[in-house]
Every structure is written in structure tokens, then in C-alpha cells.
ZAMARGU-4260 file (C-alpha; in steps of 0.2 Angstrom, whole numbers, plus 5000, padded with zeros to 4 digits):
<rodrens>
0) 5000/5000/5000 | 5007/5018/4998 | 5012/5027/5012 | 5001/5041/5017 | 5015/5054/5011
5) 5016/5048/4993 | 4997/5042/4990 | 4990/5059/4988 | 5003/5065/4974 | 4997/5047/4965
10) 4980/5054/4966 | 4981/5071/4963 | 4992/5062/4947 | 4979/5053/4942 | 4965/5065/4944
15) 4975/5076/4934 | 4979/5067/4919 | 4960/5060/4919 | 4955/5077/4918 | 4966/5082/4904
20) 4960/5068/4894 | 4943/5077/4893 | 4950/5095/4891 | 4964/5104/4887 | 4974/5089/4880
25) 4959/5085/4865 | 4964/5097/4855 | 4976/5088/4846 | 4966/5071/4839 | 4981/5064/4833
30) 4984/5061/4853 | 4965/5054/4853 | 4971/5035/4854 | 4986/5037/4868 | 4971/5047/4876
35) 4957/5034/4878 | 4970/5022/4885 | 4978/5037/4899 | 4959/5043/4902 | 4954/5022/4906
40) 4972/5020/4915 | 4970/5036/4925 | 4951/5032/4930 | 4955/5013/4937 | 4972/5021/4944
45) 4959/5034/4954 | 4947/5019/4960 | 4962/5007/4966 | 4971/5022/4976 | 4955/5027/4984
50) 4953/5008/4992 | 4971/5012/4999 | 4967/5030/5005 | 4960/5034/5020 | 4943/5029/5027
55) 4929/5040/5021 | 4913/5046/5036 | 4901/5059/5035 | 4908/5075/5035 | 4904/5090/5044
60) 4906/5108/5046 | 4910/5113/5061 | 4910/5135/5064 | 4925/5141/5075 | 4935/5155/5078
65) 4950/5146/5071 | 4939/5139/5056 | 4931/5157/5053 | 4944/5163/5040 | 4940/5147/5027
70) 4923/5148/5028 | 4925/5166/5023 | 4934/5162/5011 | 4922/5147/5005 | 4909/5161/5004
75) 4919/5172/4992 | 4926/5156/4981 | 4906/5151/4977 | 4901/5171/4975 | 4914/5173/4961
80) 4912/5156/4956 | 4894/5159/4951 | 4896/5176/4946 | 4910/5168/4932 | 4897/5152/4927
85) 4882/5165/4925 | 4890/5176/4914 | 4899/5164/4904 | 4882/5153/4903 | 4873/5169/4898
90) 4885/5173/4883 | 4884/5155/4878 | 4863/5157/4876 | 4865/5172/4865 | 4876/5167/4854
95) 4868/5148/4853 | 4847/5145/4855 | 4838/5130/4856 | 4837/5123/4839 | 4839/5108/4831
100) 4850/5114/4819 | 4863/5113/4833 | 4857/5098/4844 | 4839/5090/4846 | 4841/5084/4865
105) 4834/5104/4873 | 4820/5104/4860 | 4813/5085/4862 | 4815/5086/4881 | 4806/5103/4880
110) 4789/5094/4871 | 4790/5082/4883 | 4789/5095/4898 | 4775/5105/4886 | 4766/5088/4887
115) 4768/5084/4903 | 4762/5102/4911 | 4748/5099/4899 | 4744/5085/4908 | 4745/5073/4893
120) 4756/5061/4904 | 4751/5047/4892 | 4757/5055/4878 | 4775/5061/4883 | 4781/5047/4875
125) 4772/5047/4859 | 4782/5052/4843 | 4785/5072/4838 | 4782/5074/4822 | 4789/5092/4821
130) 4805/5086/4824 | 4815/5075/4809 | 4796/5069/4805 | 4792/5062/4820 | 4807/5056/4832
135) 4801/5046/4848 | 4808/5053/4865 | 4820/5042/4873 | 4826/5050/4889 | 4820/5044/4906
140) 4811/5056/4918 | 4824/5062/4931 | 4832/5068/4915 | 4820/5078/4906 | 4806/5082/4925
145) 4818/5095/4932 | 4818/5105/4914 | 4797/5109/4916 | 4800/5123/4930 | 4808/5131/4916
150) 4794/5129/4904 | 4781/5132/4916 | 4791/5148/4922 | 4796/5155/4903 | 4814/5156/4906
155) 4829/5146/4896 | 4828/5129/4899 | 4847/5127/4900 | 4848/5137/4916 | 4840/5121/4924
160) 4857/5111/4919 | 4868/5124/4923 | 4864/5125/4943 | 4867/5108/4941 | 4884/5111/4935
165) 4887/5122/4948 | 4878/5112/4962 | 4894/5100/4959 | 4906/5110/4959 | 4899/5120/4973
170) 4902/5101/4982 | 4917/5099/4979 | 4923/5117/4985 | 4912/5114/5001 | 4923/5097/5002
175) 4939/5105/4999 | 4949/5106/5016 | 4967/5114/5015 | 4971/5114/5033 | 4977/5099/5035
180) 4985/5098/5016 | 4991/5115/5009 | 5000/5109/4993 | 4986/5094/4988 | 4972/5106/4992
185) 4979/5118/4981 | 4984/5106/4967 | 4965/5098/4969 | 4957/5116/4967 | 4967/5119/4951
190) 4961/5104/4944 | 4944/5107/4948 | 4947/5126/4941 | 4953/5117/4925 | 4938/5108/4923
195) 4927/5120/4926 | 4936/5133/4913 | 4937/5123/4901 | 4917/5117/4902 | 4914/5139/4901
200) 4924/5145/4888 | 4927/5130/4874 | 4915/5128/4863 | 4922/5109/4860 | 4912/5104/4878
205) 4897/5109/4870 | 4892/5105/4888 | 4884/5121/4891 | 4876/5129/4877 | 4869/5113/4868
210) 4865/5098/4882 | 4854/5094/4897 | 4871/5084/4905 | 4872/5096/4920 | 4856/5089/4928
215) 4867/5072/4927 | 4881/5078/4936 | 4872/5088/4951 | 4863/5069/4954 | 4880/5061/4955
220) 4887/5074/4965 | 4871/5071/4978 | 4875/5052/4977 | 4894/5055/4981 | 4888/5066/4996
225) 4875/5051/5001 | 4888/5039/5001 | 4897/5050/5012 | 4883/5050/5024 | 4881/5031/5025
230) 4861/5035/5028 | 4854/5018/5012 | 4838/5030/5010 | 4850/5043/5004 | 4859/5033/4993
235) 4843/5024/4986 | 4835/5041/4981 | 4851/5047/4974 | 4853/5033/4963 | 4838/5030/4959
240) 4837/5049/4952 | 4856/5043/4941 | 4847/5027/4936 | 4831/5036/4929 | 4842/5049/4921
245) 4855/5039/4911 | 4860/5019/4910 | 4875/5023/4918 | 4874/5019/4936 | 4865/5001/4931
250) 4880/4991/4935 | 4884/4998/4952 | 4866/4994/4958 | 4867/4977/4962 | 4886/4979/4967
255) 4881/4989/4980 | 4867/4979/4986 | 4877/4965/4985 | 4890/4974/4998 | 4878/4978/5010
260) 4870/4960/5011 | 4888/4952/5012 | 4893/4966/5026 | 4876/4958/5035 | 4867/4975/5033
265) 4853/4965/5026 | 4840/4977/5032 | 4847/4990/5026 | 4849/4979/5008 | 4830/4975/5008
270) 4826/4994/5011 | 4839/4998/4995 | 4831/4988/4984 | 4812/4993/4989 | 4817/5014/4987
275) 4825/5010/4973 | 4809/5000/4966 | 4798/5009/4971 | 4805/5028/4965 | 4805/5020/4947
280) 4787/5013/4951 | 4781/5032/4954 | 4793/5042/4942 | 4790/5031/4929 | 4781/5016/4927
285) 4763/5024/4936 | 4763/5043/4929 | 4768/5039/4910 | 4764/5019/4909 | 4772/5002/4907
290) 4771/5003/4888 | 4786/5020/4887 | 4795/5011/4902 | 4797/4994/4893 | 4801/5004/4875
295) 4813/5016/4884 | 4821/5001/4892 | 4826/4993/4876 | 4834/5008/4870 | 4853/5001/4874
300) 4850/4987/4860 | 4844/5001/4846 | 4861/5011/4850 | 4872/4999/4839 | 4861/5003/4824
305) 4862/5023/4828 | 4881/5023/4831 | 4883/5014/4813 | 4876/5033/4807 | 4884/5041/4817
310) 4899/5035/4811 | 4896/5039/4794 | 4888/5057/4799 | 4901/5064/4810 | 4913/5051/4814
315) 4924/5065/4822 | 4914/5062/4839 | 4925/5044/4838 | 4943/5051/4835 | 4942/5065/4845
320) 4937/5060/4862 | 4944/5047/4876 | 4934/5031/4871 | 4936/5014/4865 | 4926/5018/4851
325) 4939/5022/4839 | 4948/5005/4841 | 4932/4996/4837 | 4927/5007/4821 | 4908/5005/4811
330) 4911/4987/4807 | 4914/4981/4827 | 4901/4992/4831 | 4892/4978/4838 | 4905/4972/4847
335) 4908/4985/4855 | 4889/4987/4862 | 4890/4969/4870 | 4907/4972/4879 | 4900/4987/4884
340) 4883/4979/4892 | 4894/4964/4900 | 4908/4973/4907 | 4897/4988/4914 | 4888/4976/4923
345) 4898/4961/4927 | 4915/4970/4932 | 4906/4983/4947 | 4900/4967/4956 | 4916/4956/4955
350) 4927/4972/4958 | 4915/4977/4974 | 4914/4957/4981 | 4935/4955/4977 | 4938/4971/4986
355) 4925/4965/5001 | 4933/4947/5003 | 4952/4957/5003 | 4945/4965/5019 | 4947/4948/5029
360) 4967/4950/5026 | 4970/4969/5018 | 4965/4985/5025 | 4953/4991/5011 | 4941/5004/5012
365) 4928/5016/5002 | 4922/5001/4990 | 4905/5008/4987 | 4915/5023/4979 | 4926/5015/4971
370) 4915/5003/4963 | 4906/5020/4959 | 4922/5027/4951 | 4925/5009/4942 | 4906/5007/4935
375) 4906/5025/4926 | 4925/5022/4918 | 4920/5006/4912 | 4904/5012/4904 | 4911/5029/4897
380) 4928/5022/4887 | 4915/5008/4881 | 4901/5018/4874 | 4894/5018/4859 | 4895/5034/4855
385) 4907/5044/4865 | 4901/5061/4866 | 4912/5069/4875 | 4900/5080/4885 | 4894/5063/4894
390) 4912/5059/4900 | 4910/5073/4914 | 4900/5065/4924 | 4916/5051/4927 | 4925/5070/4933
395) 4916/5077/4943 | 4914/5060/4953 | 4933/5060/4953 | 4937/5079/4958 | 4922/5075/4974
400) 4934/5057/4979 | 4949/5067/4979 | 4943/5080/4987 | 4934/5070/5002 | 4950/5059/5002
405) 4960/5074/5006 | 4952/5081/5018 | 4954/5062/5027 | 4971/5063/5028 | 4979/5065/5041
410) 4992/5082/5043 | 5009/5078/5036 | 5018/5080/5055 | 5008/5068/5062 | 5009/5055/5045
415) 5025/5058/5050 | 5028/5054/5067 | 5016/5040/5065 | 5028/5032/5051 | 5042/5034/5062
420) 5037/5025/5076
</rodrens>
């Protein structure tokens, strides 16, 4: 296991090379292939070092005299932070409306939310045909809910994913603790000030001005701070709001159930399962029927016939971004979609049950979030399509473990003393 001095430099490594694979370091797409296999390197490296960190709790913020200074300076980092994602996100709807001519995701979800406030719940699945005669919505409700307040207030529907956006990185600067570790803190906070550049001011993210993507990263920045906590409702509602948004989070499910039955939290278990069930039951199956669940659940099977046109259309989205993809090319695209189906769901549960049985012998912790970290790297470099704007859920997930984990450590004196005795 690495001592406690060199682990964090590992994982502020890691972190940092994960992150440049989906920014700064894009730019040149000759790099595209070396980048996939840094990007899925970097991502495993970040879940393996995270079992070997220290052991993660519930955090919380106690106020003090001695602490008063930080959470000043907290305040002042999220005032300019939001003053700096408003006004770039501002210039980003001027320049770009909702239109199909640039992307069709704001403009189908915005028919469903018409048809949903209409109260034509039935029908929110039904075919548009004002858009490419008559496409058929495919995204799952904790996806396209959250965007109604928008419609039913009048105001641009992309603000809704934007406070998601800054929801997680608002986490991660709440998580961020450099008392104990001056130099990690900082080198954490840059990376997170990376990301988050990068997101506002290239129009390769596309992120921003084009996507719904930011709902997706405020959920998974809610299930990280739930797994924190330890409370199984917390964790149920939050995934279950990641599960009904994207497919991503299917293969950490039953690894995490799995973990609390073998820990003999079996209760707990039971009650994960039944939230879990039971939210899909009522943000689902109930309001819009068992006939859009059941067509929206065979959607992974229709995405080899839609990457095949991708592929023709734009095959820039394959040799430009950190995915498998690009190995694979427009004949293997089948081949790809069932190694993505059977390691996204196979691999979480035999990594979380391995790193459970290691326990007995090794001191291994933080398996539900490393399983979490594995489950999105594996689904993300094998995706059918990899847009690049879907690979920032997978960040923002790593910049909140790194930041928790830091703020776990011990101050570098008493590592020290501890190591000399």
C-alpha cells in the first residue's frame, strides 16, 4: 500500500491526467488513441488508490473562531464562482438558441415538459412529428422532470442544467479542506478550476450551450455526498434519480446491494432495493405507463444501429474523444455494444465482492465509491457513441473522491511521526 506521504501525489496524478483527457489535451486528435487508454488507465488508477486511501465518514462543518477565516473564504470562492458560470452561461445562450439545427436533445425534452404540464402524461412518449418527422423521446424522467419549472416559468431551459453544474462543483469546494494539506488542496482546486474553465469557455464541451448533461452531474454529485453520509435511503433516492436519468449507474446497483448483504446489513439491503423500486414505480412506470417504460428500456439494444450513422455522419465524435470507440470502428460496432453491456455490469460486482473478501486480510476501504468510480470508467471508454459531453459525469465524481479523500488525511507531521514510530 502507499504510504500516506506519497498516496495523495498518486492521486492528485491521476486525477489530473483523467481530467486532461477530457480537456485541454483534446485538442490535438492525433493524441485521441494514447488518450482513451491514459483517460481508462488514470480512471482505474483513481478507484484502486481510493481503496488504499484513508477511510471516508460523514463529513461535517463545524464553525469556530480558528475555522472562521475558510469559511469566509468558501463564501467568496462560490460568489465569484457563480458570478463567472452566469455570465459565461449567459453569453453561451446568445450566441447559441435552442434549435435543432445545433442539437435536438433541449428541443425534444422541452415537448415532453409541454406535454407533461399539459397534463397529457400518456402521451409524453408518443412520437414528435415536428421534429425529423416524427422522432420518439428516449430519455428517462429524472432527465427531462427537472427541465418543466423552466417551461412552466418561461425562462431558458438550459439554466436548469447549469445550477446543476454548479451544484457539483459547489460540492466539491464545500469538500475541499486545506488545513490539513496546503499543497494537495491547492493542486486539487486547480484541477477542479481546470475543469470547470474549460466546460465555460470552449465551445468543444458543448456542455453548456447545447445539452441537458448538467442535471446528470448535480445527481452524481448528491449520490457521492450520500455515500458519504452512510444514511441507504439517501443513497437509494440518489441513485435512483442517476438510474432514471442515464443507464450509467445500472452496473453499480446490484454491486452495492450485494455489499451491504455480504457486510450483514441486510436490512438496510432489503430497504435499498424497495426505494429504489419503488421511485421507478412512481417516476416512471405509474405517471407515463408500462408501455414507454418497457420501450425506453430497450433503448441500449437500438444504439448499435444509431452509432453505425453516426459513424458515417460525424465520425469526428470517435477520433476525437477518450473512448474505445475508435479501436472498434463502424464494422465492430456491435461488438463493442456487448462488451460494453457485459463489462458495465459484470465487472462493478466482482470488483466490489473481490475488494469485500480482501478486507478479511488487507485493510481496504471506500468500496461503494470505488466501485462507483469503476462502473462509470468502464461504461464511458466503452460507449457507443462517446460524446464527449457525457464523460463529465466520470470527473466530477473523481474531483468530489479526491477532494473528500484529502480532507481524510491526516496532517503531514503527524503521518510523519506515526511512520516513524
Amino acid at each position: 500500500m502507499f504510504s500516506k506521504i506519497r498516496w495523495p501525489a498518486a492521486m492528485i496524478t491521476a486525477t489530473a491526467l483523467e481530467t486532461a483527457c477530457v480537456s485541454y489535451a483534446i485538442r490535438p486528435p492525433v493524441h485521441s488513441i494514447w488518450l482513451a487508454l491514459i483517460y481508462f488507465l488514470s480512471g482505474i488508477a483513481i478507484a484502486l488508490l481510493a481503496l488504499t486511501g484513508p477511510e471516508l465518514g460523514a463529513i461535517r462543518f463545524r464553525a469556530n473562531t480558528r475555522s472562521a477565516p475558510w469559511y469566509a473564504f468558501r463564501i467568496l470562492a462560490l460568489l465569484l464562482m457563480g458570478i463567472f458560470v452566469g455570465w459565461m452561461a449567459a453569453s453561451w445562450f446568445r450566441q447559441i438558441p435552442i434549435d435543432t439545427d445545433y442539437a435536438d436533445m433541449l428541443p425534444v425534452i422541452r415537448v415532453m415538459d409541454q406535454r407533461f404540464l399539459q397534463g397529457h402524461w400518456r402521451a409524453v412518449y408518443d412520437p414528435i412529428p415536428e421534429i425529423w418527422g416524427g422522432i420518439r423521446p428516449i430519455y428517462l424522467p429524472a432527465m427531462w422532470l427537472p427541465f418543466s419549472l423552466a417551461e412552466l416559468l418561461h425562462f431558458d431551459m438550459r439554466w436548469i442544467s447549469e445550477f446543476g453544474i454548479f451544484f457539483a462543483f459547489a460540492s466539491f469546494l464545500l469538500l475541499l479542506d486545506p488545513r490539513k494539506r496546503i499543497v494537495a488542496s491547492i493542486a486539487c482546486g486547480l484541477i477542479g478550476l481546470v475543469l470547470l474553465v474549460w466546460l465555460h469557455t470552449e465551445e468543444l464541451s458543448n456542455l453548456v450551450s447545447m445539452t441537458e448533461e448538467g442535471v446528470v452531474l448535480g445527481y452524481y454529485a448528491l449520490l457521492v455526498i450520500a455515500i458519504l453520509s452512510g444514511k441507504t435511503t439517501w443513497i437509494a433516492l440518489t441513485a435512483s434519480l442517476c438510474l432514471l436519468s442515464r443507464f450509467a449507474l445500472s452496473g453499480w446497483i446490484p454491486a452495492f446491494f450485494l455489499l451491504l448483504w455480504l457486510s450483514g446489513a441486510r436490512k438496510q439491503a432489503l430497504s435499498f432495493a424497495l426505494i429504489l423500486g419503488s421511485t421507478i414505480l412512481l417516476l416512471f412506470i405509474l405517471p407515463f405507463g408500462w408501455n414507454a417504460f418497457a420501450r425506453v428500456g430497450t433503448l441500449p439494444g437500438q444504439y448499435v444501429h444509431f452509432a453505425g450513422r453516426v459513424w458515417r455522419d460525424s465520425p469526428e465524435f470517435f477520433s476525437q474523444g477518450p473512448g474505445f470507440a475508435q479501436f472498434f470502428g463502424v464494422a465492430r460496432a456491435a461488438l463493442l455494444h456487448r462488451w460494453l453491456v457485459g463489462l458495465a455490469i459484470t465487472i462493478p460486482t466482482l470488483f466490489a465482492v473481490g475488494s469485500w473478501y480482501l478486507t478479511r486480510k488487507y485493510r481496504i476501504v471506500n468500496i461503494p465509491l470505488a466501485t462507483l468510480k469503476i462502473t462509470l470508467v468502464l461504461f464511458y471508454s466503452f460507449l457507443d457513441i462517446p460524446y464527449l459531453y457525457l464523460f463529465y459525469t466520470s470527473s466530477i465524481v473523481s474531483l468530489l473522491l479526491l477532494a473528500s479523500l484529502l480532507r481524510h488525511l491526516p496532517k503531514p507531521s503527524a503521518a510523519a511521526t506515526k511512520a516513524s514510530r
